[in-house]
C-alpha positions, 0 to 999 in steps of 0.5 A, a space after each residue: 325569177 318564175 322557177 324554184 331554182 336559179 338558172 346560171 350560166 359560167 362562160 369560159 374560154 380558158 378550159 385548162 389550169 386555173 379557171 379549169 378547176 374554179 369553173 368545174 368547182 363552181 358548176 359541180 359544187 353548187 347546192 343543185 337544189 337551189 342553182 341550175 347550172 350550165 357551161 358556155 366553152 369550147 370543146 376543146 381550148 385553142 392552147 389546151 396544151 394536153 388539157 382536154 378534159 373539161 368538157 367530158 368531166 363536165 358532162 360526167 358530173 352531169 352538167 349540161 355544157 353548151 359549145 362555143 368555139 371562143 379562142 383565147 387570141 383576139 380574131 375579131 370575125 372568130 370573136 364575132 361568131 362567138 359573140 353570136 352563138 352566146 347571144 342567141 343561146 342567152 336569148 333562148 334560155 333566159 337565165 338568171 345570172 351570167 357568170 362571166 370567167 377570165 378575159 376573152 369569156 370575160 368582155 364577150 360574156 357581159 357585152 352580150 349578156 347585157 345586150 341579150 337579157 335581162 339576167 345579173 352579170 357576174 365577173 371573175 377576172 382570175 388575174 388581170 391580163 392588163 397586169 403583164 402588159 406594158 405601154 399601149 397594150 396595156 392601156 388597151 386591156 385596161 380599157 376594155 376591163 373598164 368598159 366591160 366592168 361598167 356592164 357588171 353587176 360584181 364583180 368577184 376578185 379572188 384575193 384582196 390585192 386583186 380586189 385593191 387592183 380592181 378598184 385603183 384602176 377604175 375597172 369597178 367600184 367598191 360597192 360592186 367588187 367583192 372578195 370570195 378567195 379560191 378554195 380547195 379540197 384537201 382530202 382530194 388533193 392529198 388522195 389524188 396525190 399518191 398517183 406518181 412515179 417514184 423517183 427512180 422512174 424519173 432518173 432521180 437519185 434518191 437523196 438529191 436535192 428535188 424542186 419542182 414547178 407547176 407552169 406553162 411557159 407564158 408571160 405570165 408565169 416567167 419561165 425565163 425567171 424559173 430557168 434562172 432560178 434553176 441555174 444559180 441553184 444547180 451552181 450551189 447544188 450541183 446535186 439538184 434535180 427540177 421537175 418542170 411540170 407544165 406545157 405549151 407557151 410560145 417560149 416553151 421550145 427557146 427555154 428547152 433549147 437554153 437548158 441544153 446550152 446551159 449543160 442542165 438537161 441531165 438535171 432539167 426534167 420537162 415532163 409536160 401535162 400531167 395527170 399526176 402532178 400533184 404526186 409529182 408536186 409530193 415528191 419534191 423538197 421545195 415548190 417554186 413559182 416565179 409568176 408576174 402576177 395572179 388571181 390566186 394561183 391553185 398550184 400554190 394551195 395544192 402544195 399547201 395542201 401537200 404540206 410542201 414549202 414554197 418559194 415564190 415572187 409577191 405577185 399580185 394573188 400569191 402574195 395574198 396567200 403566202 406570209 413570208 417566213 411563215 407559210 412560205 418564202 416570197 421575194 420580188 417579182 422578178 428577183 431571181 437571187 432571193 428566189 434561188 437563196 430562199 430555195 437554197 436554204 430550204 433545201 440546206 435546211 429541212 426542219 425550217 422546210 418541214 415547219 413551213 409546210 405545215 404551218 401551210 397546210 393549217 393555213 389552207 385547212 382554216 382558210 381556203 377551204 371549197 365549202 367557204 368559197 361554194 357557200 360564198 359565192 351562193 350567197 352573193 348569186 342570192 344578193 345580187 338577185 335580190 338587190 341585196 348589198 354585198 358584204 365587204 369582206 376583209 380577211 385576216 391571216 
């Protein structure tokens, strides 16, 4: 390093949902004084699903934003010109650390930082696709995490069972794995809240029994699972209404097609991308999801954060946040009769539901505040520069 402030570089292709709002946190959050910070993305993600608004709010926050058409698909000519377009923009501007975000960004990110410069590597998987793969695709993803983790100097996992994933699997060692959890603002959440429509504009009745999601409709997130849960609970309350917030997915039209054959759409209400979900997520009695696996999912500390009871699957990065019984109800990935029963009770009973959401809400309040983890991860970008060893961070709940 020759200059006061470290230069970083975050490199996404998932513009929308999750790494969204990590890597605009991250950019914008960083104490400027010590971090100068650049985003390589696409304009626009190949799958934004009416998620278009990384960029503009990059660049509002005053972050300097670098286009690159990665495409979320394995196209190896596009991958290619990808690859391109970062080595010759590393290469130009040299900066200190590479901090590399998901899986497309993730392998071209450090193939090509470890080709092009000289500059520290880090790596935030934010859920390992390997997980939701079986046979030889699995074996593939996998083999590509391991190839790329040998080129990273840490890797960060978002919570402990990622961490514990990382290192079973051989996708890094121990010494190079470290664990900075997803933080949030509160005040922000809560704030931003209040934005939504009442019941009444969404067809609800005012005292019906309310569930709602925040998903699109991919693998990983189990939307077949999600519409089952629905159906049992519309058979033990015919009175139940759902908010499906969320679009996109190569499932998205099949699942709509069967709420229909099912006789739910006057209870089913798909209402797409929205800006307002978290008003949305206010509005409901109980917060469901249904994910395969995570790397530690926002939609989970934003109902936290709302103080909202939540039922969902132990899935890697969900179960990391949620103790059951305590601050929310967790079955097994894929069990959807203990998802429905757990939901069921809620709603049956909303003094358990009530204590639920604010033993949630005191957990995400000590726990997974912004600063922790905007402070957490200077720290590392420090130790990593200097050759300092990275603290082995456990966590207790």
């Amino acid at each position: 390093m020759n200059q006061q402030r470290v230069r970083v570089l975050h490199v996404l292709e998932a513009t929308i949902g999750g790494t969204k709002r990590h890597g605009y946190t991250l950019a914008t959050g960083l104490d400027s004084t010590k971090f100068d910070v650049t985003v390589a993305c696409p304009l626009v993600r190949s799958e934004a699903q009416g998620d278009t608004s990384f960029v503009a709010d990059l660049r509002d926050a005053g972050i300097r934003v670098l286009p690159v058409p990665m495409i979320r698909a394995v196209r190896p000519w596009e991958d290619a010109r990808a690859a391109g377009i970062l080595y010759r923009l590393m290469r130009r501007e040299r900066f200190d650390i590479i901090h590399t975000h998901s899986s497309k960004a993730g392998i071209l990110g450090r193939v090509v930082g470890r080709v092009a410069t000289p500059a520290k590597i880090i790596h935030s998987p934010q859920g390992f696709y390997f997980l939701g793969s079986a046979g030889s695709a699995r074996q593939f993803f996998l083999s590509l995490e391991r190839f790329a983790g040998r080129l990273t100097d840490q890797l960060v996992a978002l919570s402990a069972s990622e961490r514990d994933v990382a290192i079973a699997h051989g996708v890094a060692p121990q010494n190079r794995v470290t664990l900075i959890e997803n933080g949030v603002d509160i005040a922000d959440i809560q704030q931003r809240a209040q934005a939504a429509p009442d019941r009444a504009a969404l067809g609800i009745p005012p005292d019906a029994p309310l569930v709602s999601t925040l998903a699109r409709f991919i693998p990983q997130k189990a939307p077949e699972d999600t519409l089952a849960v629905i159906q049992r609970l519309s058979a033990m309350l015919p009175s139940m209404h759902f908010l499906w917030i969320g679009h996109g997915g190569a499932v998205e039209s099949t699942i709509r097609t069967q709420v229909v054959e099912l006789g739910l759409e006057k209870q089913v209400h798909f209402l797409g991308y929205r800006t307002d979900a978290l008003g949305l997520v206010r509005l409901s009695d109980v917060f469901l999801l249904t994910s395969r696996w995570e790397g530690m999912p926002y939609s989970i500390l934003e109902a936290m954060a709302l103080a909202k009871p939540i039922v969902a699957t132990a899935a890697v990065g969900t179960n990391d946040i949620l103790e059951h019984n305590r601050t929310g109800m967790l079955a097994p990935v894929g069990d959807v009769a203990a998802l429905a029963a757990h939901v069921h009770a809620l709603l049956l009973n909303p003094t358990d539901a009530h204590q639920l959401g604010t033993c949630a809400l005191h957990t995400v309040e000590t726990r997974f505040s912004q600063q922790r983890m905007l402070d957490l991860t200077g720290e590392l970008y420090m130790n990593v520069l200097r050759g300092a060893p990275v603290p082995d961070r456990e966590l207790s709940r």
